[in-house]
C-alpha angles and dihedrals in degrees: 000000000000131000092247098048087040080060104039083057087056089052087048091054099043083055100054092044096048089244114157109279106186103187123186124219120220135184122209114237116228094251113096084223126077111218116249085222091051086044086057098048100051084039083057084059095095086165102053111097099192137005118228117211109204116221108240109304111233097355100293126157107261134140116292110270093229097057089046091048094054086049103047088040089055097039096044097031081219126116123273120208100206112213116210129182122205090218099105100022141069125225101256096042087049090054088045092054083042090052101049098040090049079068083060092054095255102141119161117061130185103202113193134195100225134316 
């Protein structure tokens, strides 16, 4: 078992207990690239349990959530919460994304309807 499924179990149990969850929502930037300085300050957060990428807002050409959430999830070690919207997408094509991502260690997913 992995750190970051080790510490995607803890979130699940403080849940579950009411203990405080503090997440933290990101929005990936339209650059392919995350930013080593960006990288630095969210690994300063020592009190934020999980990070939350947003889909695309209003429909707007950005990266794909689910590639910005892989790669915050392996830079930070932390877990990542990926937000879909169903927008674009149908069902089986969104549970295929969700499959095959699940192989990479992505794990938590918020799916949306629309905006």
């Amino acid at each position: 078992m992995s750190s970051v499924d080790v510490a995607l179990e803890s979130i699940v149990n403080k849940i579950h207990s009411k203990d405080r969850f503090l997440s933290l929502e990101i929005n990936p930037s339209l650059s392919a690239k995350i930013e080593e300085n960006t990288i630095n300050e969210l690994r300063e957060l020592y009190n934020i349990d999980a990070f939350v990428v947003t889909d695309s807002p209003i429909a707007r050409f950005k990266p794909s959530s689910i590639f910005s959430s892989l790669k915050f999830q392996n830079a930070l070690q932390k877990p990542v919460i990926c937000t879909l919207s169903m927008r674009d997408r149908n069902s089986l094509v969104l549970c295929g994304d969700i499959l095959g991502v699940n192989e990479l260690g992505l794990r938590a997913f918020l799916i949306l309807t629309g905006d």
